[in-house]
C-alpha positions in Angstrom: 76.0 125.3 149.2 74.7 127.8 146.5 77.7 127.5 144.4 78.0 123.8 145.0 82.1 124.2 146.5 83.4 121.4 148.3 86.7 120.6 149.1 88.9 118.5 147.7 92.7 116.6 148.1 95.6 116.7 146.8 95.2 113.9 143.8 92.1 116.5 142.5 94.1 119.3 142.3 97.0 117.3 140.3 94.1 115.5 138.0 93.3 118.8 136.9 97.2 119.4 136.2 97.0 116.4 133.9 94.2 117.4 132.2 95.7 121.2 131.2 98.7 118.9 130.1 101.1 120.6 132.6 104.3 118.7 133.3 105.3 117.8 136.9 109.5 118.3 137.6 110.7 114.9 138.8 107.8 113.1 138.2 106.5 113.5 134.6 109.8 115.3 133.1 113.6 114.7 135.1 116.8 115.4 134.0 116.9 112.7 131.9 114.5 114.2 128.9 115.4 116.4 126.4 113.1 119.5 125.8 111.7 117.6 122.8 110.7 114.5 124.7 109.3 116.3 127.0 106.8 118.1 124.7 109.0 121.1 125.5 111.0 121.5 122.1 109.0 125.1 121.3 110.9 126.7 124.3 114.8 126.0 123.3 115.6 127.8 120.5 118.5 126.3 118.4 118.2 128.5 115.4 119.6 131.5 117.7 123.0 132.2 118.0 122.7 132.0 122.0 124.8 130.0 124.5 123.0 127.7 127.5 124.0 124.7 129.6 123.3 121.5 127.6 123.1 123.7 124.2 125.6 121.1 122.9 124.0 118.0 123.9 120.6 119.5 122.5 122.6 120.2 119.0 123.8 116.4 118.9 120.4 114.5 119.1 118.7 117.6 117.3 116.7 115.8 114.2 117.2 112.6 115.2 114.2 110.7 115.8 112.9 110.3 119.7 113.4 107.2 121.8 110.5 108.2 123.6 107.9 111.5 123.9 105.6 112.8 127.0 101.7 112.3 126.0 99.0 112.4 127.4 96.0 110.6 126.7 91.9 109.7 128.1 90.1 106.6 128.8 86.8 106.5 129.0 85.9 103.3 130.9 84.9 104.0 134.3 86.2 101.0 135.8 89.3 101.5 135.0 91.7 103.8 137.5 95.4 104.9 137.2 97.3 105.9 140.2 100.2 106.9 138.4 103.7 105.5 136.8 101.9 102.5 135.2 103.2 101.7 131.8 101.7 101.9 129.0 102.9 100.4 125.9 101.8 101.4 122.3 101.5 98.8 119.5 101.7 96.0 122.0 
């Protein structure tokens, strides 16, 4: 009671997830992303002469302009509730 700790479920914890910006495996980011889509392009490192699985692939769409990109973003109506996987399209 003193420090006002209650607890709380499972869709809490993961709001909070969201709001740090932390990607979820299989749910936010699958196999299908690149690194770049993903908002993960800092952490593969082209420039260095180093080998790793799909360094090939990356080095093919490397530069070219993205099809699609992780991003998170707020709304501040109250009324308004996202559960998760609803689409949401920019421009239109």
């Amino acid at each position: 009671k003193e420090h006002d700790i209650r607890p709380v479920g499972y869709r809490a914890l993961e709001s909070l997830r969201l709001e740090k910006g932390y990607r979820a495996w299989g749910s936010d980011i699958t196999p299908n992303d690149t690194p770049q889509e993903a908002g993960l392009g800092w952490a593969v490192k082209l420039r260095k002469n180093t080998d790793f699985v799909g360094r090939r692939a990356l080095e093919k769409v490397s530069g070219a302009a993205l099809n699609k990109r992780f991003a998170g973003f707020t709304i501040d109506d109250p009324d308004i509730v996202l559960l998760g996987r609803e689409t949401i399209l920019r421009n239109g």
